[in-house]
Each structure stands twice: as C-alpha cells, then as structure tokens.
C-alpha positions in Angstrom: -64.0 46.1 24.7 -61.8 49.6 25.3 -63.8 52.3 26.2 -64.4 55.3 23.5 -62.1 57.6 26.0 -59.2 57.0 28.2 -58.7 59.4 30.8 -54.8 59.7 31.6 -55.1 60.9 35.3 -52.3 63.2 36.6 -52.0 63.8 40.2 -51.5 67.6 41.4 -49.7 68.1 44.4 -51.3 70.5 46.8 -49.4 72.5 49.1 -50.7 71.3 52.0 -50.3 67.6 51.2 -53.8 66.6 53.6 -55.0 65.6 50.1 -55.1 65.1 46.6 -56.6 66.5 43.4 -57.3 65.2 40.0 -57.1 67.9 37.3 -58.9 67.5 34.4 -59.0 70.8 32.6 -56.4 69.3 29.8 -59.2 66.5 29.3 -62.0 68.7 29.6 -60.7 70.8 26.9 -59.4 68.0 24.4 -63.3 66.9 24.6 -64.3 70.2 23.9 -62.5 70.4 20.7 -63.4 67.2 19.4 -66.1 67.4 16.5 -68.8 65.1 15.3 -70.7 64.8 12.3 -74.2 65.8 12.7 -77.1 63.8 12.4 -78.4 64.5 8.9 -81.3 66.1 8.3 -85.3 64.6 7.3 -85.9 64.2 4.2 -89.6 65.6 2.8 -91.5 63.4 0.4 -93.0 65.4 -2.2 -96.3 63.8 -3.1 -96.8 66.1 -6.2 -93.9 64.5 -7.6 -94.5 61.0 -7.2 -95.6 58.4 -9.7 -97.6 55.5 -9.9 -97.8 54.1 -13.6 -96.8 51.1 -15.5 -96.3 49.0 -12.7 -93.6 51.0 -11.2 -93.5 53.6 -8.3 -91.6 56.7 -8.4 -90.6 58.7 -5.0 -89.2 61.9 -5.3 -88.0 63.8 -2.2 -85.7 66.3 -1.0 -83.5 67.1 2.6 -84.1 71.1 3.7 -81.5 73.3 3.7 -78.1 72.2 2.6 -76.6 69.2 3.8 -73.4 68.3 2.3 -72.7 65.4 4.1 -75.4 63.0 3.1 -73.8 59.7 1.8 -76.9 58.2 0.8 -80.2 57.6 1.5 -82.4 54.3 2.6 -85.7 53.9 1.2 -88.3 52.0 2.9 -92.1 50.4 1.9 -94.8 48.4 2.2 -98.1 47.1 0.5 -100.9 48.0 2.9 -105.1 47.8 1.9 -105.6 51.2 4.0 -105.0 54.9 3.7 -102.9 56.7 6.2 -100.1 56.6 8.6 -98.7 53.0 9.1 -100.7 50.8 11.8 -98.7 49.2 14.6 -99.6 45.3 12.8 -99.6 45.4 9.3 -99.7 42.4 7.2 -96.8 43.3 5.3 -93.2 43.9 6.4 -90.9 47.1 5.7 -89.0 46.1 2.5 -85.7 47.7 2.4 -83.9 49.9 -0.4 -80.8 51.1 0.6 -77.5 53.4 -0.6 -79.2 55.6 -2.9 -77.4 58.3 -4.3 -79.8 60.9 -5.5 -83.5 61.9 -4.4 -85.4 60.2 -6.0 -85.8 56.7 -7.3 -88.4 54.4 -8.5 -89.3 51.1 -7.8 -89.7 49.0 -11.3 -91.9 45.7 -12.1 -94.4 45.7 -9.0 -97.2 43.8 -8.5 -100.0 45.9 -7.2 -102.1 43.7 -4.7 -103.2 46.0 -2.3 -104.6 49.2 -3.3 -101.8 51.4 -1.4 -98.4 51.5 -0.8 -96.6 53.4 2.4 -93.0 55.0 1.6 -90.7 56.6 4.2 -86.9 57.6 3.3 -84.1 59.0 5.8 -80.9 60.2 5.2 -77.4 58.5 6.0 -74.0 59.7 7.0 -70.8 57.9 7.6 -71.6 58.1 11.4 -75.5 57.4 12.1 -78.7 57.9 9.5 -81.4 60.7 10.4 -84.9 60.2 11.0 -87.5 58.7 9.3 -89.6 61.2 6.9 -93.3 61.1 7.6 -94.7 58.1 5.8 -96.5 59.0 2.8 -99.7 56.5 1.3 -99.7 56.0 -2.4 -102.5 54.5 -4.5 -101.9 51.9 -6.1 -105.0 50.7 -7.7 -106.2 50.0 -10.6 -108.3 53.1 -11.1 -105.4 55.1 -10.4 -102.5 53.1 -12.4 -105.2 53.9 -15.6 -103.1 57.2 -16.9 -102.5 58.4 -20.3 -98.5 57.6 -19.6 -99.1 54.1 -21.3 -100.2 56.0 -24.3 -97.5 56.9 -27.2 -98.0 58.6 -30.2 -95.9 57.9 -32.7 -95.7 58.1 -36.6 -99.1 59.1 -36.6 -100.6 56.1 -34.6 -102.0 55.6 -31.6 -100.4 52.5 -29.4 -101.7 51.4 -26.1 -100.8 48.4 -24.1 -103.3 45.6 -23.5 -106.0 46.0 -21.0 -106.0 50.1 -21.5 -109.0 49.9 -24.0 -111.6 51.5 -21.4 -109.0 53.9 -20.7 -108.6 54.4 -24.7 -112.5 55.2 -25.2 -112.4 57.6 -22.4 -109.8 59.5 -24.0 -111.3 59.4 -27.2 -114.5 60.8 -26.2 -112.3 63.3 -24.6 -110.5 64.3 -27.3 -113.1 63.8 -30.1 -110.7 62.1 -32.3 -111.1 59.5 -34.7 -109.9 56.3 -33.2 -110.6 53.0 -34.2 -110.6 50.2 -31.6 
C-alpha cells in the first residue's frame, strides 16, 4: 500500500561540504495548504418532536449551527425493557438506518415488544461521519401508543381502529359527547 504522502527529498549543498541538509520548507508548506473536510457536527434529538403512534416511531432532530456539508445521516436503534442511557449488554443489537437525507424520519410497521426504544443519529460527510448524538429512550408501550392520533373525524362520524375502545370511552367522558360504542 503507498503511503498518503511522498516526500521528494532534495539535497542542499552546504558551503562547507562536512555535511548535508534536507530542506523541507517546500513540503512543509504544500501540507500547510492542503484542506480537509471537517468532521460534521452532532446532531440533537429533539424529544418534543418525536412520535410514537400507530405502530411507527418518528425521530426528529437537528445539527447546530450551519453545516453545509452533511451528505446524510445514519440512524441507529434498539428495543430495550429499561429507561435510560444504553447498558454495555443489551439483549438487542443496534439496527442500522442509513443515508438519510433530511432530519427527521420515522420508522413504519414496528412491533412494540419491549416498552422502550433507544435512538441515536450522527451525521456523515464524504470523508468520515461525526459523533454519535446522545441516545434518547422512547416509550413504547401500550399505555403510551393509546393517543387520540388513531382517531378521525370525518363526515360527521367518529372512526377508531380496533382495540382503541377504552381509549374511545375516555375521550368521550372527556369530551361529553354523544358516542355510541
């Protein structure tokens, strides 16, 4: 394998001729002037935006500052049955997402058979990917997948998906409405 830089080394003739030197001031400034893309920045999760519903998982983050050079970013997660940062042996493995294009994207027909799942997302350049963000826990219960987002309203009737009928009286002693079950 060649090495990333060749040196070309140019003998300098001294006056005295008891020895020689190596001059590497051309070198040294040829390194100089070389520029590298920079490692891109961490992305931040933003837990306010994030969605667990319907048996799909939306993750929404953003990179700070302005950071033009982000080709994409890799998404990693993992069931786990405990809130918090990642243990060193979990049961299950990192699954991978990777080469998205925007910030945010959500994860469509899961199974939710642990009550949390743990995200992290870092950002990718055509030279090297950035750090990891800080892990973030979501809940993936069944207590919390029971939101009003399976609800629709529409032509003046109330729909609701199988299995959402506790759900249904709850808002309807909420809401003092008139539904029938």
């Amino acid at each position: 394998m060649a090495p990333a830089f060749r040196l070309s080394l140019k003998a300098k003739v001294s006056d005295s001729m008891s020895h020689l030197m190596v001059d590497f001031s051309r070198e040294r400034s040829q390194l100089k002037s070389l520029s590298f893309l920079p490692v891109p920045g961490t992305p931040v999760i933003d837990l306010s935006q994030c969605l667990v519903a319907d048996n799909c998982v939306t993750v929404v983050w953003s990179v700070p500052g302005e950071d033009a050079k982000i080709e994409h970013f890799d998404l990693e997660y993992r069931r786990t049955d405990h809130e918090g940062a990642p243990r060193g042996r979990e049961e299950h493995p990192w699954m991978v997402v990777e080469g998205i294009r925007g910030s945010e994207y959500t994860l469509r027909g899961q199974r939710f058979d642990t009550r949390f799942m743990t995200f992290r997302v870092k950002a990718c350049n055509k030279a090297v990917a950035g750090e990891f963000s800080e892990p973030v826990t979501l809940e993936t219960s069944v207590a919390a997948l029971l939101s009003m987002a399976c609800l629709t309203l529409a032509a003046l009737g109330l729909r609701w998906e199988e299995g959402f009928r506790e759900g249904l009286r709850d808002l309807h002693s909420a809401l003092h409405t008139d539904v029938i079950f």
